[in-house]
N, C-alpha and C positions, 0 to 999 in steps of 0.2 A: 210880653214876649213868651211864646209856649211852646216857638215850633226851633227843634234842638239846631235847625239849619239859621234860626237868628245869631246864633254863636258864634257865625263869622262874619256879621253886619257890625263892622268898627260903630258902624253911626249907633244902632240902635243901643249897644252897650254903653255909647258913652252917655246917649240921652235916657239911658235906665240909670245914672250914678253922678247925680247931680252937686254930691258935696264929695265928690273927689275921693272915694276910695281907692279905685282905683290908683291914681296919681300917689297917693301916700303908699300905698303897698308897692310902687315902683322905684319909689326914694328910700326906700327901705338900705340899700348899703351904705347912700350915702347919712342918713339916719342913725347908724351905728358907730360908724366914723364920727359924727360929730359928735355922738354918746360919751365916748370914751376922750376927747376933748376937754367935755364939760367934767366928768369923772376926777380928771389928772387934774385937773384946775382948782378946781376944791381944795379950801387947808382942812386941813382933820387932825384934831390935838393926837399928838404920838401918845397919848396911853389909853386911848383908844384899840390899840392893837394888844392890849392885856384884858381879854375877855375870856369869857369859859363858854358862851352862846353865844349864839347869833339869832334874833327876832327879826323877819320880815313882818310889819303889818299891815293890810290894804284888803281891797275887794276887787274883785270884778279884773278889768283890764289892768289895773294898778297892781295887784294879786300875783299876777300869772308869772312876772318878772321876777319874784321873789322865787315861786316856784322853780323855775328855771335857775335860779342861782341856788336853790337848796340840792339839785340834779348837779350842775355844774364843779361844785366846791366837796359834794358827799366823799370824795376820796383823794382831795387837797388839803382844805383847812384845819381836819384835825380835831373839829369843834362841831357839836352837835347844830344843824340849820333846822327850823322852823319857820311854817309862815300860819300867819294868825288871821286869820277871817272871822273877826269879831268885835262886840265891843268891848270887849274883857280881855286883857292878859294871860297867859298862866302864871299861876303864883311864883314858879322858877323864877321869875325875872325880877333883876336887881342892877346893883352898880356893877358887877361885870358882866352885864350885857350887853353888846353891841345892837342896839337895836334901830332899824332901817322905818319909817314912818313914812309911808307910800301912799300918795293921791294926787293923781297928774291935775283934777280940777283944785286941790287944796281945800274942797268940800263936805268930802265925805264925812257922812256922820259916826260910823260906824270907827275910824280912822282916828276924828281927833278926839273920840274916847279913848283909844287904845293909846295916846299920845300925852292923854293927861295922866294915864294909869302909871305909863313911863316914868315921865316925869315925876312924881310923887317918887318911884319908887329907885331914882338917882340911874335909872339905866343910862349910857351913853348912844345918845340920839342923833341919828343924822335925818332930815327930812328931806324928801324929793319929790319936787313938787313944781308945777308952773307959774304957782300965786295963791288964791284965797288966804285962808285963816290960816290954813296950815303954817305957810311962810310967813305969815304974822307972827304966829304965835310962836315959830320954832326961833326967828330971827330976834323975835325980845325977848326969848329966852336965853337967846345966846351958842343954841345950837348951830350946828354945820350943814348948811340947806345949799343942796343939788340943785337949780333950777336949769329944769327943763323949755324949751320953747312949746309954747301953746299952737294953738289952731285947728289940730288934729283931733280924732277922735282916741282914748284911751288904749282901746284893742288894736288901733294902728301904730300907736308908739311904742310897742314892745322894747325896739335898742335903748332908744329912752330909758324905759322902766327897768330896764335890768345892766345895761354895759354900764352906766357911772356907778354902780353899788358895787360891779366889780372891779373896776378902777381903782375905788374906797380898799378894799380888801387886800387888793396888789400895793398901792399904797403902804397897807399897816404891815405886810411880811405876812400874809397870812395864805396869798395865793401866787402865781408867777408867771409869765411865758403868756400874758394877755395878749402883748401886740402879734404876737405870731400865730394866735389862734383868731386873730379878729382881719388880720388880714386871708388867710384862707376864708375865714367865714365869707367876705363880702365878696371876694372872688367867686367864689361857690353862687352867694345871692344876685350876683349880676348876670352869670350864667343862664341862673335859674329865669330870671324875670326875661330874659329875648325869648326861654321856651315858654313861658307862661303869658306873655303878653297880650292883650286884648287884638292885636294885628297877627298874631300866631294864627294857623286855621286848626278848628279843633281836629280834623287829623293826624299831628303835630304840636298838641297840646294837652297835656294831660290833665291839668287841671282842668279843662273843657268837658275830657271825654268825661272824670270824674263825678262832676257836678251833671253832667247828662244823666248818668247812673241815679244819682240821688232824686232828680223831679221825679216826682208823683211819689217818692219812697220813703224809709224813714232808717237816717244813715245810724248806723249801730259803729261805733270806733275802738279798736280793741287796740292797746296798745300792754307795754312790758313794764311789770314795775321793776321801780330802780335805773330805765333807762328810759322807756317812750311814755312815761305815765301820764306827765304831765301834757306832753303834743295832742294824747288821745284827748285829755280832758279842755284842749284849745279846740283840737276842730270841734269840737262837739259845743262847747261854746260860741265858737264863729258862725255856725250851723244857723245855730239860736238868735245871735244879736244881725249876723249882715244877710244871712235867708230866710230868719224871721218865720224858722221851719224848727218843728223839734227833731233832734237828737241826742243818743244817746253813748254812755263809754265804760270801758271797764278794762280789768287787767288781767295780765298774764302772770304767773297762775295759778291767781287766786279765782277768777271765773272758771275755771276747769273744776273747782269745786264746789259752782253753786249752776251760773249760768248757761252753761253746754249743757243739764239737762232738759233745760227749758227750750226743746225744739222741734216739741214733739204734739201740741198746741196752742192756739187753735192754728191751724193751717193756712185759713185764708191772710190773716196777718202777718206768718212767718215767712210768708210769701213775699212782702210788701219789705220786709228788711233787706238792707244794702250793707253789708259788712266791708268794713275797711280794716286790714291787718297792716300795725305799724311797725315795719320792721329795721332792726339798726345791730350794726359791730357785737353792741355790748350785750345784745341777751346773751343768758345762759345756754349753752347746748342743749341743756333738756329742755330748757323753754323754748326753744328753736322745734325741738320735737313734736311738743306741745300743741304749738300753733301751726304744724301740718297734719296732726290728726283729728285736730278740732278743726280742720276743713274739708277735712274727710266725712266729719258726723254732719256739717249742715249744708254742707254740698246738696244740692238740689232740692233742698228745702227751703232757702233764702232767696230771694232775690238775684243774688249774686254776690261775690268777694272779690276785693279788688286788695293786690299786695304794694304796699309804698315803700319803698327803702331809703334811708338816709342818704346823703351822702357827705365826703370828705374826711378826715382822718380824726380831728379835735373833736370833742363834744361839742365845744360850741356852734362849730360846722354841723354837727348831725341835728342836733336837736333844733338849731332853726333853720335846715331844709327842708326838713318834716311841717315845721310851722306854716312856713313861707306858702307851703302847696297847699295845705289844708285853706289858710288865706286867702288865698286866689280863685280855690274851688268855692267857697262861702259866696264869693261874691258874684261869681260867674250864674251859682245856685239863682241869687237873687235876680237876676236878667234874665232867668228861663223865666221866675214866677212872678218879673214884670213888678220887681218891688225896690226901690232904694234902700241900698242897703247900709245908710248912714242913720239916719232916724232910730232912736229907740222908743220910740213912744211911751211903751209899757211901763219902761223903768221912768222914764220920764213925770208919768200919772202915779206913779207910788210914791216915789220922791216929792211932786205937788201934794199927795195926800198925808204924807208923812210930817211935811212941813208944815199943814194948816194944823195937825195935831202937837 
């Protein structure tokens, strides 16, 4: 599919999306809701909620959830959030840490390193996870394991990977007023999904017109730290895994001190960039600023800039409205360039190469 008017052929979309991305990206509210089910339902020993940190550790689509709760809880819990993309700990971590052990496959390697690191060093471990080793080894361990439902792909189960860890949280007294922020959110994402639907015409679709923008380009995502960092660093991931296209991200504004001068060569490439500005409540004013005069400087030297804004009043609402349409545009992206966008191959063949080593 190449010609932008395939976009409103229901058939051809659904026969470009053969393991159902689509369909998960559509259960996505109700995917949340059960999140936070699974969440409340979990025992988690009460002294548990006597920590001084908090440690997410995971990769990839297991990752991003932690991410999102380090955003979420930054002006809640009180307590420093980190997430750990590694196989190593930081030496900070001990028996008061709370620490979250993330891998929807229960495979990862990188995961139940950081899991044994834990462990040795008495942190208090919750694991979440749909099965492998991980729930092996955290259940005879004796830790407190999340399990999630399987089936889906990792970057599709975001509510998964992040509403029972803040269930956990609300739980131990450490955050509050969940259910009132999870119900605007799916309000908001049921909304969202009749405008974004694969039966929307992209006239009336922004994530359509979006992903139009990006074929043949190379989407650039600017978002705000402290508030949109994390969303930038999703689409630009989704970009990558479900349109199987590079892009790229950065923030506000710390890019006004390196990246905005870079726009001045070579031209025929800067030409080829598609800038998406992510815009939500909580930036600061002067990074509101910021980010109107930084489209003033590459105004007519880009591609084009397209402006996203959150919606709803919660973080939790903002930050995965922003998600949800980046999500949609990824996959829409992959039916322009005629590619499924469930396969990961790449990672697939690193991971077979990794394993024969």
């Amino acid at each position: 599919m190449n010609n932008l008017n395939d976009l409103n052929s229901l058939e051809r979309i659904k026969a470009n999306d053969p393991g159902g991305m689509l369909d998960a990206l559509w259960k996505m509210p109700e995917q949340c809701e059960e999140a936070l089910a699974i969440g409340r339902k979990t025992e988690i020993p009460s002294k548990y909620g006597s920590v001084s940190n908090i440690v997410v550790t995971g990769l990839g689509g297991s990752a991003i959830g932690g991410d999102f709760l380090r955003l979420y809880v930054t002006d809640k819990a009180g307590i420093p959030v980190i997430v750990n993309r590694d196989y190593n700990l930081p030496a900070f971590v001990d028996s008061k840490t709370l620490l979250f052990a993330v891998s929807y496959s229960g495979n990862t390697e990188e995961t139940l390193s950081a899991y044994a690191q834990a462990r040795e060093k008495g942190a208090r471990i919750v694991a979440l996870t749909n099965g492998g080793k991980l729930r092996q080894l955290a259940e005879g361990d004796g830790y407190p394991v999340i399990v999630v439902p399987a089936g889906i792909s990792p970057r599709a189960a975001t509510g998964y990977l992040l509403i029972p860890t803040l269930a956990v949280l609300e739980k131990l007294g450490l955050i509050s007023g969940l259910a009132v922020e999870l119900e605007e959110l799916t309000r908001i994402l049921r909304s969202l999904r009749e405008q974004m639907q694969p039966e929307a015409p992209v006239e009336q679709n922004t994530a359509k017109q979006i992903a139009a923008r990006f074929y043949g380009k190379i989407p650039v995502i600017w978002g705000v730290g402290g508030s949109t960092e994390v969303v930038a660093m999703r689409w630009k991931g989704q970009v990558n895994e479900n349109g199987k296209a590079p892009a790229y991200w950065n923030i506000f504004p710390e890019l006004n001190h390196n990246e905005i001068v870079g726009f001045e060569e070579p031209t025929a490439l800067l030409g080829q960039l598609e800038i998406v500005l992510l815009r939500d409540t909580d930036d600061h004013p002067r990074v509101q600023k910021r980010m109107d005069i930084s489209k003033d400087i590459i105004k007519g030297v880009v591609s084009g800039i397209t402006e996203v804004r959150s919606q709803g009043e919660g973080r939790l609402s903002r930050l995965f409205s922003l998600t949800y349409i980046g999500d949609y545009v990824s996959v829409y992206l992959a039916a322009l360039y005629g590619i499924d966008p469930t396969p990961v191959r790449n990672i697939d063949y690193l991971k077979q190469k990794l394993a024969e080593s």
